[in-house]
PyMOL Python script that loads the backbone (N, CA, C, O; Angstrom):
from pymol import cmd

cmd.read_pdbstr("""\
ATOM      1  N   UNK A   1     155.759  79.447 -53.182  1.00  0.00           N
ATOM      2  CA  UNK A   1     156.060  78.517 -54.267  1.00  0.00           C
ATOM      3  C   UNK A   1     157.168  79.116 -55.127  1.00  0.00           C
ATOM      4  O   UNK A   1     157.137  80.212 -55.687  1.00  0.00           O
ATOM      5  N   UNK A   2     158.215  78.159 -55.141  1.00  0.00           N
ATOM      6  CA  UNK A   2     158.983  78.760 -56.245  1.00  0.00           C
ATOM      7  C   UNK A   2     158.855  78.490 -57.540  1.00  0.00           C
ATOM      8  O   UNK A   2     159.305  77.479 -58.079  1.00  0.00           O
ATOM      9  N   UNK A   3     158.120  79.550 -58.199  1.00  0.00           N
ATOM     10  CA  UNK A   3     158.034  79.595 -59.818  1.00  0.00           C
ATOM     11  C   UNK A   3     159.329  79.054 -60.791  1.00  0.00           C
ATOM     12  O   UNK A   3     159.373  78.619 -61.941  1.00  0.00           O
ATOM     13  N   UNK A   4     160.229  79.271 -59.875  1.00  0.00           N
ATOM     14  CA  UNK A   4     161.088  78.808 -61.122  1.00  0.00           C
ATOM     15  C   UNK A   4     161.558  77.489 -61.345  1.00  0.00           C
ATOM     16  O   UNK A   4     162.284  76.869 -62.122  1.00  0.00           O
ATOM     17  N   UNK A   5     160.810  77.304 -60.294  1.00  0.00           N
ATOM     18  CA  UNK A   5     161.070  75.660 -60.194  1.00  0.00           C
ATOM     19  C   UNK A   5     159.709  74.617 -61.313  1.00  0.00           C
ATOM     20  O   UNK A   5     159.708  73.434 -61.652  1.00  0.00           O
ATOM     21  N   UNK A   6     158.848  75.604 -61.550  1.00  0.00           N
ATOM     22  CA  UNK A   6     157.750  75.019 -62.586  1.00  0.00           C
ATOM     23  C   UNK A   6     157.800  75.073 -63.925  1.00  0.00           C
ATOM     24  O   UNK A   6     158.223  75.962 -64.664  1.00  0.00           O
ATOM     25  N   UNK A   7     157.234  73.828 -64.204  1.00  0.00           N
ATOM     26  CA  UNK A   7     157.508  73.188 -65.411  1.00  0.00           C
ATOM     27  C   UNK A   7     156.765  74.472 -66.532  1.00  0.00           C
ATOM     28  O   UNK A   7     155.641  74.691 -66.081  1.00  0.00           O
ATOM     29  N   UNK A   8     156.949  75.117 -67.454  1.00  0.00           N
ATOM     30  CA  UNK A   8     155.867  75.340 -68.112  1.00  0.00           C
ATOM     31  C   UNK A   8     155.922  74.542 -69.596  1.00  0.00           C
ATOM     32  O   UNK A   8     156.832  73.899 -70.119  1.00  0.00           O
ATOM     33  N   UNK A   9     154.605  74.849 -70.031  1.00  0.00           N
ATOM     34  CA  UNK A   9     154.416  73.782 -70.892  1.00  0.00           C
ATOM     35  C   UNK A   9     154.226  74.515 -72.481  1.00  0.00           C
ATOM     36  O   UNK A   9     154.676  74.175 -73.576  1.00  0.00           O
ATOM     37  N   UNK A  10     153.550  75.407 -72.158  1.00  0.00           N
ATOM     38  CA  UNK A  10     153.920  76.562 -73.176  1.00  0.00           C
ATOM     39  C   UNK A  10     153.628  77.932 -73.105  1.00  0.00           C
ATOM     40  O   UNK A  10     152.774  78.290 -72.294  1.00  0.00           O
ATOM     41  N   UNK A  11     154.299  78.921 -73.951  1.00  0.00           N
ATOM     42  CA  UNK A  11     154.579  80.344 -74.022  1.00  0.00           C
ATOM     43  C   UNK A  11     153.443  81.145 -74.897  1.00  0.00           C
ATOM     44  O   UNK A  11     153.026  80.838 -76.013  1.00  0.00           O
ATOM     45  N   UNK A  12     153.194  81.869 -74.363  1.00  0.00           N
ATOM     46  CA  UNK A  12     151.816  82.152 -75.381  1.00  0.00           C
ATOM     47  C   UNK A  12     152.461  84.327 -75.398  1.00  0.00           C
ATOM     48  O   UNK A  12     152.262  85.090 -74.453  1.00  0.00           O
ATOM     49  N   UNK A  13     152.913  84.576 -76.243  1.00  0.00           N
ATOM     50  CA  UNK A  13     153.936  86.032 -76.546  1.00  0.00           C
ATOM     51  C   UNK A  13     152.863  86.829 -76.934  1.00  0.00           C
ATOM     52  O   UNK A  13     152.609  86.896 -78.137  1.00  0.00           O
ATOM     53  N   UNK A  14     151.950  87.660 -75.848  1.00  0.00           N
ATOM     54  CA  UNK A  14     150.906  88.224 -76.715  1.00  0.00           C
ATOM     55  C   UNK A  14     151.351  90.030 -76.589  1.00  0.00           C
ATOM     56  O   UNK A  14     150.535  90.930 -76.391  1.00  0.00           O
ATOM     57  N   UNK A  15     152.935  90.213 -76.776  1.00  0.00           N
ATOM     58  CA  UNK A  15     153.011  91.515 -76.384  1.00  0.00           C
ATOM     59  C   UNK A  15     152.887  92.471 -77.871  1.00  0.00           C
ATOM     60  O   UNK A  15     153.307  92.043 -78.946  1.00  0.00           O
ATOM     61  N   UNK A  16     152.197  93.902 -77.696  1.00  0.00           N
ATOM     62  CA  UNK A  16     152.331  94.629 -78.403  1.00  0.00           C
ATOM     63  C   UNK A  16     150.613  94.902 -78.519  1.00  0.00           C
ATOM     64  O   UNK A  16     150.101  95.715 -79.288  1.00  0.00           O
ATOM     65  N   UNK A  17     149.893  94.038 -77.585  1.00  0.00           N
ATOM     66  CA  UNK A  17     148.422  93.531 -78.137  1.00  0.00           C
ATOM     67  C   UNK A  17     148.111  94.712 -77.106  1.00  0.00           C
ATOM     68  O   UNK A  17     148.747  95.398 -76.306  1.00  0.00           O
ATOM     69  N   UNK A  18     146.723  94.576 -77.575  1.00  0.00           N
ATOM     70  CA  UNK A  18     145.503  95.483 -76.625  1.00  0.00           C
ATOM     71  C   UNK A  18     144.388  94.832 -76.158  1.00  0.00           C
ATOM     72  O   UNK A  18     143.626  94.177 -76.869  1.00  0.00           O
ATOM     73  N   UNK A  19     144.246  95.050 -74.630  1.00  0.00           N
ATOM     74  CA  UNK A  19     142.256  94.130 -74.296  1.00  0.00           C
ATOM     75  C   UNK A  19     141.617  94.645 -76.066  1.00  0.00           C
ATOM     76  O   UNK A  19     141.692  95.519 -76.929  1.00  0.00           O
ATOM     77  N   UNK A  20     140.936  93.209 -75.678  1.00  0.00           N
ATOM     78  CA  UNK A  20     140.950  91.482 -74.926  1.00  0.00           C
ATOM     79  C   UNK A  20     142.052  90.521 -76.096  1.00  0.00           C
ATOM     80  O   UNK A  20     141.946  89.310 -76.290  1.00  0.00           O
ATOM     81  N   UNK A  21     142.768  91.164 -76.558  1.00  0.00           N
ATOM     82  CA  UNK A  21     143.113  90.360 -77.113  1.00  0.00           C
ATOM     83  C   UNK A  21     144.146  89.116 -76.423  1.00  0.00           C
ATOM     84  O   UNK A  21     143.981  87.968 -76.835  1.00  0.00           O
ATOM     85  N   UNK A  22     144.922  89.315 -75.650  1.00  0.00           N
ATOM     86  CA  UNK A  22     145.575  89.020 -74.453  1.00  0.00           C
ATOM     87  C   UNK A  22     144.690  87.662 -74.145  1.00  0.00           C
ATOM     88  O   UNK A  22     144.926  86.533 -74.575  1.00  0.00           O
ATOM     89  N   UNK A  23     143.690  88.041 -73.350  1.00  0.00           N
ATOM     90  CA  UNK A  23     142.576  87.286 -72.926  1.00  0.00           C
ATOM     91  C   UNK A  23     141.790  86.161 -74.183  1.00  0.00           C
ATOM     92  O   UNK A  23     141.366  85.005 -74.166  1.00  0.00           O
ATOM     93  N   UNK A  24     141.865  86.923 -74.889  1.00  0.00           N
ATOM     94  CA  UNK A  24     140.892  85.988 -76.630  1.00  0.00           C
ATOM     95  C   UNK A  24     142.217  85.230 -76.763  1.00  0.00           C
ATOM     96  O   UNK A  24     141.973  84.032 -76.903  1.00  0.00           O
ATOM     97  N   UNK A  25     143.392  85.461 -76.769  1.00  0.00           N
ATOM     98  CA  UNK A  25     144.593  84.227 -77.139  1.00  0.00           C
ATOM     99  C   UNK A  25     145.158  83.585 -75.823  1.00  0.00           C
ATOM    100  O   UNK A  25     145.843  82.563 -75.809  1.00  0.00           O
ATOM    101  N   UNK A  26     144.865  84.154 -74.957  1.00  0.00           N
ATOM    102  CA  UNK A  26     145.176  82.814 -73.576  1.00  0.00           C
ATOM    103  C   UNK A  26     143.848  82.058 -73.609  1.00  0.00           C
ATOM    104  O   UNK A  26     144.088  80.923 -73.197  1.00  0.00           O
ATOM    105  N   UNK A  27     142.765  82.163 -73.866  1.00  0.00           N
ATOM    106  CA  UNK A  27     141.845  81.476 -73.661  1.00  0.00           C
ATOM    107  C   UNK A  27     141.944  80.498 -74.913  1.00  0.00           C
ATOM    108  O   UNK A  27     141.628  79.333 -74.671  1.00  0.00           O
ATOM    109  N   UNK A  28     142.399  80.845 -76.428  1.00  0.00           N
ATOM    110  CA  UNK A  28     142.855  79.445 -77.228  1.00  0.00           C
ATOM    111  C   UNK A  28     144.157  78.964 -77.222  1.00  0.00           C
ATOM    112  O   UNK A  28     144.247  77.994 -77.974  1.00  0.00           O
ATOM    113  N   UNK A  29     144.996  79.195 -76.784  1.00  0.00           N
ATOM    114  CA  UNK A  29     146.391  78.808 -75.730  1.00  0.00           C
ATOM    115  C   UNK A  29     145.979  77.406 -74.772  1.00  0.00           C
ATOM    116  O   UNK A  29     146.563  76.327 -74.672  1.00  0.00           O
ATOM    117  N   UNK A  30     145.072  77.774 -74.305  1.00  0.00           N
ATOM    118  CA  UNK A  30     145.090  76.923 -72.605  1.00  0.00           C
ATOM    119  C   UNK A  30     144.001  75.708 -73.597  1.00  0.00           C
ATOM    120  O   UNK A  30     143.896  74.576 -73.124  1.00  0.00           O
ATOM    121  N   UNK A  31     143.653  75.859 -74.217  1.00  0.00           N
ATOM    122  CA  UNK A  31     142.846  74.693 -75.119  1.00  0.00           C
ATOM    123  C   UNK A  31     143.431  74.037 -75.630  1.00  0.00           C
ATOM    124  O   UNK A  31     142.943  72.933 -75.871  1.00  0.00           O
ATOM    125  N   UNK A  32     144.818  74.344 -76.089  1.00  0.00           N
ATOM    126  CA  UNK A  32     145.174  73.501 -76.836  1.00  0.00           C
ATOM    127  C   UNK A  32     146.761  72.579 -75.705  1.00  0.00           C
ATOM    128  O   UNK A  32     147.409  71.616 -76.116  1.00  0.00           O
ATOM    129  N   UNK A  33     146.962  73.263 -74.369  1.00  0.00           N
ATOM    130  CA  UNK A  33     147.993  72.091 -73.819  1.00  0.00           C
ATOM    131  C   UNK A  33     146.451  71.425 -72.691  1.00  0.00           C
ATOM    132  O   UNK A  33     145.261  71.683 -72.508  1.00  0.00           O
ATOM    133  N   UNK A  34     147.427  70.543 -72.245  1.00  0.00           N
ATOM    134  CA  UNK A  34     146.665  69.030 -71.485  1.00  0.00           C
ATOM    135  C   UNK A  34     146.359  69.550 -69.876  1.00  0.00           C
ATOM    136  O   UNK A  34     147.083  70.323 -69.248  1.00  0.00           O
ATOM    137  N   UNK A  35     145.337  69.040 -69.473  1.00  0.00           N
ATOM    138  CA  UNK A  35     145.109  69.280 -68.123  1.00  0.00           C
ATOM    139  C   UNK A  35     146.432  69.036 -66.975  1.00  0.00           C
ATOM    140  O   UNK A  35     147.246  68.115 -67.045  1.00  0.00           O
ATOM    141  N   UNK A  36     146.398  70.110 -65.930  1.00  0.00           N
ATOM    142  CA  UNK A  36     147.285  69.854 -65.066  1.00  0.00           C
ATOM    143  C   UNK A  36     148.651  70.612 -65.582  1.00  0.00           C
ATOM    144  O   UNK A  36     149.660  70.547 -64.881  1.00  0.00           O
ATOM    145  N   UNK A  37     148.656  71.364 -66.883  1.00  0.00           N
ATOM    146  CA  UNK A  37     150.095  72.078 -67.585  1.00  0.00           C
ATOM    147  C   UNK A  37     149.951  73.307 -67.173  1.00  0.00           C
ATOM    148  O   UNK A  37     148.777  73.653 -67.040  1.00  0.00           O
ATOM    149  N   UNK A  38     150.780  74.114 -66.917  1.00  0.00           N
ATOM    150  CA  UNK A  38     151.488  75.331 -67.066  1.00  0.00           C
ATOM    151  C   UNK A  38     151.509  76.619 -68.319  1.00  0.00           C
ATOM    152  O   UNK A  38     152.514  76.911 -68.965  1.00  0.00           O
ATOM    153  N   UNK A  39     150.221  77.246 -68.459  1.00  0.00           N
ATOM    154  CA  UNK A  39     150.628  78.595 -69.764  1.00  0.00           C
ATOM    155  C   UNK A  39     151.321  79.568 -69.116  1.00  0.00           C
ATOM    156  O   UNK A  39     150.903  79.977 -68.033  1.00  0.00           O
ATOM    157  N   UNK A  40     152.646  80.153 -69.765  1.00  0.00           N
ATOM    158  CA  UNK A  40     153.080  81.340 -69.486  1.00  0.00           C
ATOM    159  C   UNK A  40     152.362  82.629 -70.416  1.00  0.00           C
ATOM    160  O   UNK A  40     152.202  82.735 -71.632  1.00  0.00           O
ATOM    161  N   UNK A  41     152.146  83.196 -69.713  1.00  0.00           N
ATOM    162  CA  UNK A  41     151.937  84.561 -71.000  1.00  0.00           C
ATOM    163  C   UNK A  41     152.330  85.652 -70.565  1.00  0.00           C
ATOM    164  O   UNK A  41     152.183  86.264 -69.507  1.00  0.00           O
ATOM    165  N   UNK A  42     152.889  85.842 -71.580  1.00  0.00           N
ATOM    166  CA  UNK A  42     153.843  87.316 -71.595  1.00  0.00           C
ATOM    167  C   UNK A  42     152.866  88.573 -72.155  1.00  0.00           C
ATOM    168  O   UNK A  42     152.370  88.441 -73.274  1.00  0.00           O
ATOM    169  N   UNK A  43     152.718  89.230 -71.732  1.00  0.00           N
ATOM    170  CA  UNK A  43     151.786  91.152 -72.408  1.00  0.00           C
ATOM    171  C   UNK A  43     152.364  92.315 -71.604  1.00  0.00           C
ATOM    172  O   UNK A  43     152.823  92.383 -70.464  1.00  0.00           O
ATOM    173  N   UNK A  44     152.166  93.317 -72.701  1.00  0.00           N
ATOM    174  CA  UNK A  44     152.335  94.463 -72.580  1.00  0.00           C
ATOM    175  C   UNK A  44     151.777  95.721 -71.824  1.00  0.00           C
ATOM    176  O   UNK A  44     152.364  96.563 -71.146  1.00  0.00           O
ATOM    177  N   UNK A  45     150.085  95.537 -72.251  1.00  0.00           N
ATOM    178  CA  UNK A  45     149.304  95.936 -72.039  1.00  0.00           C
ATOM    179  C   UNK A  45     148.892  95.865 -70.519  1.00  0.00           C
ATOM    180  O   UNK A  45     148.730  94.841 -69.854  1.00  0.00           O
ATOM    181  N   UNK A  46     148.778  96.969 -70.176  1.00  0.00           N
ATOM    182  CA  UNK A  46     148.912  97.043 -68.368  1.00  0.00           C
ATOM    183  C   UNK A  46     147.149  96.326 -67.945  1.00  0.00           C
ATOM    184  O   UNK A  46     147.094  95.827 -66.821  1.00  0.00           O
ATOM    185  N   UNK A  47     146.133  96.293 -68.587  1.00  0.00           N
ATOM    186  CA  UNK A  47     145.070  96.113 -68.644  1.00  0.00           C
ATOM    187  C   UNK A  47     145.465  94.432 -68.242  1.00  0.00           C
ATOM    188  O   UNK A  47     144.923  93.873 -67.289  1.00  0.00           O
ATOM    189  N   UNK A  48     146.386  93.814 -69.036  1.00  0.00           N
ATOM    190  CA  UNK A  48     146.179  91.850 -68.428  1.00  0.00           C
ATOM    191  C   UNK A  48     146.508  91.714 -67.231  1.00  0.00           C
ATOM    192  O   UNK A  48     146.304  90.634 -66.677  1.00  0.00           O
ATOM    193  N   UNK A  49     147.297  93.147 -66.319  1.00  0.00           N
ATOM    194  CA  UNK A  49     147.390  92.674 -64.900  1.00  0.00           C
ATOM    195  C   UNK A  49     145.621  92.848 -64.202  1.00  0.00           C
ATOM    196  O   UNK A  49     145.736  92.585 -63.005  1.00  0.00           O
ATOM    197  N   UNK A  50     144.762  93.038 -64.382  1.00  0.00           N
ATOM    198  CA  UNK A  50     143.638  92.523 -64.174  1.00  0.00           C
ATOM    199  C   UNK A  50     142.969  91.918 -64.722  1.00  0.00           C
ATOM    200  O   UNK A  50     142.119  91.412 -63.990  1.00  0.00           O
ATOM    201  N   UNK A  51     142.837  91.530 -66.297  1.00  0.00           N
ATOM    202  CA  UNK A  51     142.431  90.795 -67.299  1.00  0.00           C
ATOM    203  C   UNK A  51     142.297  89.433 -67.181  1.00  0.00           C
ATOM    204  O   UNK A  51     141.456  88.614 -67.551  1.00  0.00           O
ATOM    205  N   UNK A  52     143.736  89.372 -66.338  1.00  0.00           N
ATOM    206  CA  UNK A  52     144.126  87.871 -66.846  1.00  0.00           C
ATOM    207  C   UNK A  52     143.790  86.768 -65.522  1.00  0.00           C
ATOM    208  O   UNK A  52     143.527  85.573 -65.649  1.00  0.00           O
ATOM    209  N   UNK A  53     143.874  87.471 -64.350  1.00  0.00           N
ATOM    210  CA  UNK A  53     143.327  86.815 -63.274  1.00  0.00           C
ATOM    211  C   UNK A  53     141.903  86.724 -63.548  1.00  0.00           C
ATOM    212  O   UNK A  53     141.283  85.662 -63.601  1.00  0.00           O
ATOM    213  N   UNK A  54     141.352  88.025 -63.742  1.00  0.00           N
ATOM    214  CA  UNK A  54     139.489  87.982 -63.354  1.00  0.00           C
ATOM    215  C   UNK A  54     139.190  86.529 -64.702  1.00  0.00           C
ATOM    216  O   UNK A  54     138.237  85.793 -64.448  1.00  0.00           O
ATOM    217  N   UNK A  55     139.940  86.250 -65.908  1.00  0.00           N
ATOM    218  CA  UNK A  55     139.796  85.627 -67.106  1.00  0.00           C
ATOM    219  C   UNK A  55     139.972  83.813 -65.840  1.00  0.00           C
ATOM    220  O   UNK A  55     139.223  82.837 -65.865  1.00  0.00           O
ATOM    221  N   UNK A  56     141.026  84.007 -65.077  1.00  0.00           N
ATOM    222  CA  UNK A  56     141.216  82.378 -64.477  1.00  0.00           C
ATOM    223  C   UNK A  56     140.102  82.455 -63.846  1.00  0.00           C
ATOM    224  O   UNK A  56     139.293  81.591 -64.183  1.00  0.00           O
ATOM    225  N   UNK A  57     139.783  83.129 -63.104  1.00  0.00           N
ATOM    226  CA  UNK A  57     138.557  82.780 -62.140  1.00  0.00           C
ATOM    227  C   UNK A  57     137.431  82.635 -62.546  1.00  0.00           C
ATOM    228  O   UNK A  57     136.613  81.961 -61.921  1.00  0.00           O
ATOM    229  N   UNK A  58     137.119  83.316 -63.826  1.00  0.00           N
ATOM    230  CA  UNK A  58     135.429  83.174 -64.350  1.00  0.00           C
ATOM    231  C   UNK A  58     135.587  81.513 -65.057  1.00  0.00           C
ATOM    232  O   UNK A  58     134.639  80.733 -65.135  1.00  0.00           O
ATOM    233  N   UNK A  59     137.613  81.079 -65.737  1.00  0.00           N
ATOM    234  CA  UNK A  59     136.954  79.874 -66.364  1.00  0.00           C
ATOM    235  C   UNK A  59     137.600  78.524 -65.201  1.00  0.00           C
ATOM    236  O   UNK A  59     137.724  77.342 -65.521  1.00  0.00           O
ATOM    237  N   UNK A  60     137.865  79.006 -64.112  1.00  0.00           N
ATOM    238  CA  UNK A  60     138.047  77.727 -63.480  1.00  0.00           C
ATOM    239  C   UNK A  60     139.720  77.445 -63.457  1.00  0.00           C
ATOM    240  O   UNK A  60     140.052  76.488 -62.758  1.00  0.00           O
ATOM    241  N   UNK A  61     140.643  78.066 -64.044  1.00  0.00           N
ATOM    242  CA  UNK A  61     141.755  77.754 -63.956  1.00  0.00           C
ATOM    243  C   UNK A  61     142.810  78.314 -62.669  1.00  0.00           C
ATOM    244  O   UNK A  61     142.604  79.237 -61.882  1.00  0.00           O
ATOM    245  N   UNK A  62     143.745  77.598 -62.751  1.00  0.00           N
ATOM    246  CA  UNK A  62     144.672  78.156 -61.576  1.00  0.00           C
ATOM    247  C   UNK A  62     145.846  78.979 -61.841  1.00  0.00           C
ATOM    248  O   UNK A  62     146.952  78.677 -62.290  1.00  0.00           O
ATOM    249  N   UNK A  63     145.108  80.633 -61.272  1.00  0.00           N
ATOM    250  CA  UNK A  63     146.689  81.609 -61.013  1.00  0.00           C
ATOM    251  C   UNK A  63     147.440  81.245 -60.216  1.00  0.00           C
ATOM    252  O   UNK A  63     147.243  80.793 -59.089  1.00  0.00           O
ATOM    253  N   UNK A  64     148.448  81.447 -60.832  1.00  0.00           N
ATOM    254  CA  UNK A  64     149.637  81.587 -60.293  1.00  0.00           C
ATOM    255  C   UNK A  64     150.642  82.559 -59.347  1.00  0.00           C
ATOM    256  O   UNK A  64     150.783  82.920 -58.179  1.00  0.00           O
ATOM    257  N   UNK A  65     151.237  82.725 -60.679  1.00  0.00           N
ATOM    258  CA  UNK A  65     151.895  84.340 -59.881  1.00  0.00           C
ATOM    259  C   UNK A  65     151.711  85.703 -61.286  1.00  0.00           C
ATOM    260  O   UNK A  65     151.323  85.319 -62.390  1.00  0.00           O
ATOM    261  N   UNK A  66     151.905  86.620 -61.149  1.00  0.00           N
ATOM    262  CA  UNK A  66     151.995  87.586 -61.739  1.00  0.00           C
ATOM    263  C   UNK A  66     153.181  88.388 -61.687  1.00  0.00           C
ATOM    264  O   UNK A  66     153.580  88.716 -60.569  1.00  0.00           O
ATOM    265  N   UNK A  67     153.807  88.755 -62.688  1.00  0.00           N
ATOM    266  CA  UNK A  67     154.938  89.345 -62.434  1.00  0.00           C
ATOM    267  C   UNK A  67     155.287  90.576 -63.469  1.00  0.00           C
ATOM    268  O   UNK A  67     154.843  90.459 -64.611  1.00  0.00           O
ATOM    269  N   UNK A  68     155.951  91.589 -63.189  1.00  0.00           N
ATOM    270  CA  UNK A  68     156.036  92.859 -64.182  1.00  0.00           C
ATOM    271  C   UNK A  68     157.742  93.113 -63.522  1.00  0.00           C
ATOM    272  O   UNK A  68     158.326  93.192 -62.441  1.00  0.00           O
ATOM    273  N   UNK A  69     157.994  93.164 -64.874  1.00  0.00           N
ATOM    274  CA  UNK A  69     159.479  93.958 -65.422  1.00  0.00           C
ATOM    275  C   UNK A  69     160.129  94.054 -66.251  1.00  0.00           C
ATOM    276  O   UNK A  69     160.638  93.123 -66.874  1.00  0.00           O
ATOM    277  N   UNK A  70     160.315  95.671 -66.530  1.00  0.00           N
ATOM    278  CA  UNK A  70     160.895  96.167 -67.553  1.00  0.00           C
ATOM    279  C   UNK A  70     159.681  96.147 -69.139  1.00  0.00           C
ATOM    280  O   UNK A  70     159.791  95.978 -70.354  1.00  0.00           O
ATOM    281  N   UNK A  71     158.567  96.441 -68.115  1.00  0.00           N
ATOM    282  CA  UNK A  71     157.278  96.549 -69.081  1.00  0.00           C
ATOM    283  C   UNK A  71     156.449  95.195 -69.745  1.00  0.00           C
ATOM    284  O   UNK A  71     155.441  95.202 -70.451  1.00  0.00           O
ATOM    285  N   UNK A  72     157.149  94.191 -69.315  1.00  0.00           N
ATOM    286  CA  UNK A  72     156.610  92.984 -69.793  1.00  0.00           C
ATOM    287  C   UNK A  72     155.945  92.089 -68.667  1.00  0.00           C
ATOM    288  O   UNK A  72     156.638  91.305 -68.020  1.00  0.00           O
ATOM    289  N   UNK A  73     154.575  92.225 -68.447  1.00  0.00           N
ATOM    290  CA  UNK A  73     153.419  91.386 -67.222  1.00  0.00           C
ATOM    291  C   UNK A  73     154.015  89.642 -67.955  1.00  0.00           C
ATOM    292  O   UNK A  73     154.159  89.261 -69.117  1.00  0.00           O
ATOM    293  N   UNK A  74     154.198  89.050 -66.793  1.00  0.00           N
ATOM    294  CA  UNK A  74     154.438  87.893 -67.040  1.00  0.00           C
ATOM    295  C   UNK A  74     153.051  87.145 -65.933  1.00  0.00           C
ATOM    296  O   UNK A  74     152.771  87.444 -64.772  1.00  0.00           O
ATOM    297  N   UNK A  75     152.585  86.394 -66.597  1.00  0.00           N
ATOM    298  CA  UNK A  75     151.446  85.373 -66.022  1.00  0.00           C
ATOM    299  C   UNK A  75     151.494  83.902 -65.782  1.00  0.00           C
ATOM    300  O   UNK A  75     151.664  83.360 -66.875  1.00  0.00           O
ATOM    301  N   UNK A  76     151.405  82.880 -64.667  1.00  0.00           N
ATOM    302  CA  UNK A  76     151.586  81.299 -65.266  1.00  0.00           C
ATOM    303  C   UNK A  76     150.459  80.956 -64.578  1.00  0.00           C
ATOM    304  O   UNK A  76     150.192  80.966 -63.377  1.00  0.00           O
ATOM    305  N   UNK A  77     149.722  80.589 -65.753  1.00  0.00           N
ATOM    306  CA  UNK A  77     147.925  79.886 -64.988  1.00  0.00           C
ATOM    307  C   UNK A  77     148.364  78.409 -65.276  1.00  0.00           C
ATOM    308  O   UNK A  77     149.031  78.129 -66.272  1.00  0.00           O
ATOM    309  N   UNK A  78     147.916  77.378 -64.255  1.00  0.00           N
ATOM    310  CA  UNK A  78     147.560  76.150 -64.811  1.00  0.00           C
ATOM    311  C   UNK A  78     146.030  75.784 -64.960  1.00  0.00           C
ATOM    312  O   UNK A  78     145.078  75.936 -64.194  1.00  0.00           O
ATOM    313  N   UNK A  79     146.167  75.122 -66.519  1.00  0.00           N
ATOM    314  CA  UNK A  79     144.969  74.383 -66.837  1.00  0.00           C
ATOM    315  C   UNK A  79     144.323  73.728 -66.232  1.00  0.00           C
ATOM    316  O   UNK A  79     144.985  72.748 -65.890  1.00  0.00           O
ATOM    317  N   UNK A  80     142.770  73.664 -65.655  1.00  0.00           N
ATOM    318  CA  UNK A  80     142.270  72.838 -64.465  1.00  0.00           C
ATOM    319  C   UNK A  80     141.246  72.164 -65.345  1.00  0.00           C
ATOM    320  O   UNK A  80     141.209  70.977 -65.019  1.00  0.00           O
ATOM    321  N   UNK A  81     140.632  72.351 -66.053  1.00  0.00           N
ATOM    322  CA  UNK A  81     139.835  71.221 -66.969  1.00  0.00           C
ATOM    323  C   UNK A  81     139.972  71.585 -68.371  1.00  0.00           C
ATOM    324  O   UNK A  81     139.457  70.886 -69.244  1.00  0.00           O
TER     325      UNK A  81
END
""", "prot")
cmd.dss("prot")
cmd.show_as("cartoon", "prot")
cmd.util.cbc("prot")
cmd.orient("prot")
């Protein structure tokens, strides 16, 4: 899939943070756009490259891709309910 070809719907900048905080603000992020959208989230913290997947799968949403460079984990889950 080419990512760059997807829409996102919004940016959720949680860098500089530490678990769970990452996780505590993508989880009120993805509440507030519409089913079927696109969250990007950007972190620092090397901890959301496992955080943030095991976080889609316990609530039902869809990973994407994961991406790291130049210290910044980039994430795009879509909202599934």
């Amino acid at each position: 899939m080419a990512t760059e070809l997807l829409a996102i719907y919004k940016t959720l900048d949680t860098q500089g943070t530490l678990c769970p905080l990452p996780v505590i603000r993508a989880q009120k992020a993805i509440q507030g756009i519409p089913v079927g959208e696109i969250l990007e989230i950007l972190a620092t913290d090397d901890g959301s490259a496992g955080d943030i997947p095991a976080w889609t799968k316990n609530t039902g949403h869809s990973f994407i891709v994961h991406s790291h460079e130049q210290g910044i984990h980039r994430f795009l889950v879509k909202r599934q309910k």
